[in-house]
C-alpha positions as CSV (number, residue, x, y, z in Angstrom):
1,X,-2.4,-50.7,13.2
2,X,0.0,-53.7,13.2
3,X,3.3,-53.5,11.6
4,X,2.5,-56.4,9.7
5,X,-0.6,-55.4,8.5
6,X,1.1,-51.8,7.8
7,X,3.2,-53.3,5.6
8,X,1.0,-55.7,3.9
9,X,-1.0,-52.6,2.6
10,X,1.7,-50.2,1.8
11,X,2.2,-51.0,-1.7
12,X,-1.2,-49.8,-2.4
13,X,-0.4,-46.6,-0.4
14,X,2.5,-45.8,-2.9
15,X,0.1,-46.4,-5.9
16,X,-2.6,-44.4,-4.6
17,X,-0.1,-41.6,-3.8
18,X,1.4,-42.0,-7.6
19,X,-2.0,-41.7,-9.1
20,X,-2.6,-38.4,-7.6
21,X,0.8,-37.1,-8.7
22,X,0.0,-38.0,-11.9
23,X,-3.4,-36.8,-12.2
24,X,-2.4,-33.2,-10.6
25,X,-1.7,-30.6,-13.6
26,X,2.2,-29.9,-13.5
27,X,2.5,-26.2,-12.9
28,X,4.4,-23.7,-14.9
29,X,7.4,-21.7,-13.5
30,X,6.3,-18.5,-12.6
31,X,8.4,-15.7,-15.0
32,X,9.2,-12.6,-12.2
33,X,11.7,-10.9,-14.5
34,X,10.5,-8.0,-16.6
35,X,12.7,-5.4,-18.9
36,X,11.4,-1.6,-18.7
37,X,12.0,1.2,-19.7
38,X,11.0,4.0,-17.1
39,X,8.4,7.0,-18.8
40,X,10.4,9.4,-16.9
41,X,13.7,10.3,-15.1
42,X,13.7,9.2,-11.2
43,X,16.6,10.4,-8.9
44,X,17.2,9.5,-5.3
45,X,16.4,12.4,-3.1
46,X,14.8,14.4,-5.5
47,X,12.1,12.4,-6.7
48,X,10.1,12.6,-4.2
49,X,8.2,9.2,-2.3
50,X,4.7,8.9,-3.3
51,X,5.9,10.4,-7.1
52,X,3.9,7.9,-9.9
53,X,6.0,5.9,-12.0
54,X,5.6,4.1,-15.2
55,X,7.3,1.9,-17.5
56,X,7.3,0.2,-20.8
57,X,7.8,-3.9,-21.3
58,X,10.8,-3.9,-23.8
59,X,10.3,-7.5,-24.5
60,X,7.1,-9.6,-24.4
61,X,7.4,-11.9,-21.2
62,X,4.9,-14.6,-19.7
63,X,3.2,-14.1,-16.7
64,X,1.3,-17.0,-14.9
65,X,0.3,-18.4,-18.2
66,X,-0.7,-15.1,-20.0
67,X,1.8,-13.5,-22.4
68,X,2.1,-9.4,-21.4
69,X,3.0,-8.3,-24.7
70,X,5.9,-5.5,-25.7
71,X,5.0,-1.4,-24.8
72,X,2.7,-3.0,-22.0
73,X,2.4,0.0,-19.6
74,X,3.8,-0.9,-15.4
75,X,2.2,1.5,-12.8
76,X,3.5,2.2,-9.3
77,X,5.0,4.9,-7.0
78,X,8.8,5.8,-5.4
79,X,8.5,4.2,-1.7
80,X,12.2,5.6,-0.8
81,X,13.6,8.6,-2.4
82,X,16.8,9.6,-0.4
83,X,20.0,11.6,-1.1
84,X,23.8,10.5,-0.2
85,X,24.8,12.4,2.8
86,X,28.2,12.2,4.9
87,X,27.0,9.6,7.0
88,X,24.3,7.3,5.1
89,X,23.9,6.5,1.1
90,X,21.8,7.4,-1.7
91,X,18.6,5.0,-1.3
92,X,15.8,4.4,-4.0
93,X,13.0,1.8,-4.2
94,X,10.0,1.8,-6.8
95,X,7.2,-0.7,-6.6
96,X,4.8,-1.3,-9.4
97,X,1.0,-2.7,-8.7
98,X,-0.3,-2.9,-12.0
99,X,0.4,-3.5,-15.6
100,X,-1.8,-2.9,-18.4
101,X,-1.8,-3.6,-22.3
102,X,-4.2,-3.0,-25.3
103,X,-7.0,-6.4,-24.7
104,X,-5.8,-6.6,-20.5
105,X,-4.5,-5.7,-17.2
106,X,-3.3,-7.4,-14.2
107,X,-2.3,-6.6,-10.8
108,X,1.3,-7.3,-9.9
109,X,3.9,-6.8,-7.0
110,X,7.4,-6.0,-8.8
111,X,10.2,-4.2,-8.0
112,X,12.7,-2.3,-9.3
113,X,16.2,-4.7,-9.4
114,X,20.1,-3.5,-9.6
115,X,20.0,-5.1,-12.7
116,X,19.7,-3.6,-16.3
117,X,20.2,-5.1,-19.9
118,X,23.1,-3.2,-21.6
119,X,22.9,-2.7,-25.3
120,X,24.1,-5.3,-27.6
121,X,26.4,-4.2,-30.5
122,X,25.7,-6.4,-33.5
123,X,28.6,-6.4,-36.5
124,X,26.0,-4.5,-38.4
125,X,26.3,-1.1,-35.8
126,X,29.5,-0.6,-37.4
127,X,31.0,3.2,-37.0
128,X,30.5,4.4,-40.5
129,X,27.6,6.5,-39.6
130,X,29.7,9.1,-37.7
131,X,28.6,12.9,-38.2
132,X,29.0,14.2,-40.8
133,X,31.0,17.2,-40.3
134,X,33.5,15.6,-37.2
135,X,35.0,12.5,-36.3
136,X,33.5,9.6,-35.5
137,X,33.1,9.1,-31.2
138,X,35.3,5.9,-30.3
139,X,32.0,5.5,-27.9
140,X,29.5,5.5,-29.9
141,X,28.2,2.0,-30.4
142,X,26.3,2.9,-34.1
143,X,22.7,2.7,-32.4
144,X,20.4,5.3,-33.1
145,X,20.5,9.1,-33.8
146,X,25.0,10.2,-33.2
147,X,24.9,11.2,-29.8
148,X,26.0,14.7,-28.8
149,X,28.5,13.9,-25.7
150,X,26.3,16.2,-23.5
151,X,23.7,13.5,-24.0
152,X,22.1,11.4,-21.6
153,X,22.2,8.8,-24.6
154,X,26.2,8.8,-24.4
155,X,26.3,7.9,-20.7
156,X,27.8,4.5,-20.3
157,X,26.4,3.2,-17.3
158,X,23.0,3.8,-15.4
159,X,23.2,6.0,-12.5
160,X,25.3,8.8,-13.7
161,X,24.2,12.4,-13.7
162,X,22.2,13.0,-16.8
163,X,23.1,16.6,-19.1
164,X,21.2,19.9,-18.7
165,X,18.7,20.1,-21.7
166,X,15.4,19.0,-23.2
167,X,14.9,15.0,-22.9
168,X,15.5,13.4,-25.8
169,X,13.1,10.0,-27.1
170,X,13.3,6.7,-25.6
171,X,14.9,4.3,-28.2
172,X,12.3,1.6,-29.8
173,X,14.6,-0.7,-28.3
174,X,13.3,-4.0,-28.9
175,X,14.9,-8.0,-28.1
176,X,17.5,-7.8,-30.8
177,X,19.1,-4.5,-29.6
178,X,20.1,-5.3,-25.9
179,X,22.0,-7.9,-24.3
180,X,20.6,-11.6,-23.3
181,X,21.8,-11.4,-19.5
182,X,21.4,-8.6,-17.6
183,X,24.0,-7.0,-15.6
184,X,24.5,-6.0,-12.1
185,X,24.8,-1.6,-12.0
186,X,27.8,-0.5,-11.2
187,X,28.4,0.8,-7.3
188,X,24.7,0.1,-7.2
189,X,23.6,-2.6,-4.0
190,X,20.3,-3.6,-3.2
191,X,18.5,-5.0,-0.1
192,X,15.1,-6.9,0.7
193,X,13.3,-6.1,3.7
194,X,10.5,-8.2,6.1
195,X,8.0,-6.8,4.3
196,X,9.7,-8.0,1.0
197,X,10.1,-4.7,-0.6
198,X,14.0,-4.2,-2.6
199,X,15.4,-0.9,-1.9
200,X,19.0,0.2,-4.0
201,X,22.0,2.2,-2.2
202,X,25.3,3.5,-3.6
203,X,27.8,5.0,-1.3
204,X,29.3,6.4,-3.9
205,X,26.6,9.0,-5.5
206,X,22.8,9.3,-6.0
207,X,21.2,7.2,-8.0
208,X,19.7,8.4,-10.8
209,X,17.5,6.6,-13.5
210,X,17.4,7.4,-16.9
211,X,14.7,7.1,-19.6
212,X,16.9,4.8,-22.2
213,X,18.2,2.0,-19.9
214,X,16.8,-1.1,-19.6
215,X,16.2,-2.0,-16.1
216,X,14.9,-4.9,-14.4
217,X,11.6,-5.2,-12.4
218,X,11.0,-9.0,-10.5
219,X,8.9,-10.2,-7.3
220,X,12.1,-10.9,-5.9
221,X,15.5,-9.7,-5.2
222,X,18.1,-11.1,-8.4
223,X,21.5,-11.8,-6.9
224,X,24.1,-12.9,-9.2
225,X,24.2,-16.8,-10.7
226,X,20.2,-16.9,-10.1
């Protein structure tokens, strides 16, 4: 084809090309960020790979076009369970491969994040509902049942070494009680590898996963400013 004759018809090119744009549905971001709460207490070394995990949606989130609603159930396994040692750090990684609700289910590839939604403290969490026989805990941040300080429930951040004694009830923690951005764990770092799977490490302890924190589960690693 000439150059002439290329550029006689090229006008009709960029319409044709404009038409299809237009006709072609625009697609809808992809949400890969899901809050959970895990079913059961998971620690690095001792939770052994292979264990079966699940996890509760804290907040309903959309998923290619379908809604997974609140308290829908995520079910997967521990892929790395390792212990600090002298030389090398604590590693974890969980992977879920299904979720399921009430009217659905779906297969999914998600894993667990370094990041986790802290809880929000509203004017209305004020201390006044201290114990009633002692003084109030300068901790406490007014949700839910006063915590006894052997409590995993008065831990501050996620990873720490939980108390001796029967587990206590995951909060009914729903939108309005934790934070809108989640936050990074402290000493907590995570990796991706080929295969695409995240795997956390501390250097500084074992890390250990409660059953009141909110963590994070997404297709993809979450660094921070995403």
């Amino acid at each position: 084809m000439s150059i002439r004759r290329f550029v006689a018809i090229l006008p009709a090119l960029l319409c044709s090309a404009a038409l299809l744009a237009e006709d072609k549905p625009a697609s809808m971001p992809a949400v890969n960020e899901f809050p959970v709460t895990l079913k059961q207490n998971v620690a690095a070394g001792k939770t052994p790979v292979g264990t079966k995990v699940e996890a509760k949606l804290a907040v309903a989130t959309l998923m290619n076009g379908t809604v997974i609603p609140r308290n829908a159930v995520f079910s997967g396994e521990v892929i790395e369970s390792s212990a600090k040692s002298d030389s090398d750090p604590s590693r974890l990684a969980i992977r879920m491969d299904s979720v399921r609700w009430k009217n659905g289910s779906s297969p999914v590839t998600l894993y667990l994040t370094s990041w986790y939604y802290a809880v929000r403290i509203t004017p209305a969490q004020d201390l006044m509902y201290g114990p009633p026989d002692g003084p109030i805990s300068k901790t406490w941040n007014g949700w839910g049942t006063y915590p006894d300080p052997g409590s995993p429930t008065s831990q501050q951040l996620p990873g720490r070494q939980p108390a001796k004694g029967p587990d206590i009830t995951t909060p009914d923690c729903t939108a309005s009680c934790i934070s809108d951005h989640p936050s990074v764990m402290k000493d907590i770092a995570s990796t991706t590898k080929p295969s695409g799977e995240i795997a956390l490490s501390s250097t500084r302890s074992n890390i250990k996963l409660d059953k009141v924190t909110t963590y994070v589960l997404a297709a993809r690693d979450l660094k921070p400013g995403k």
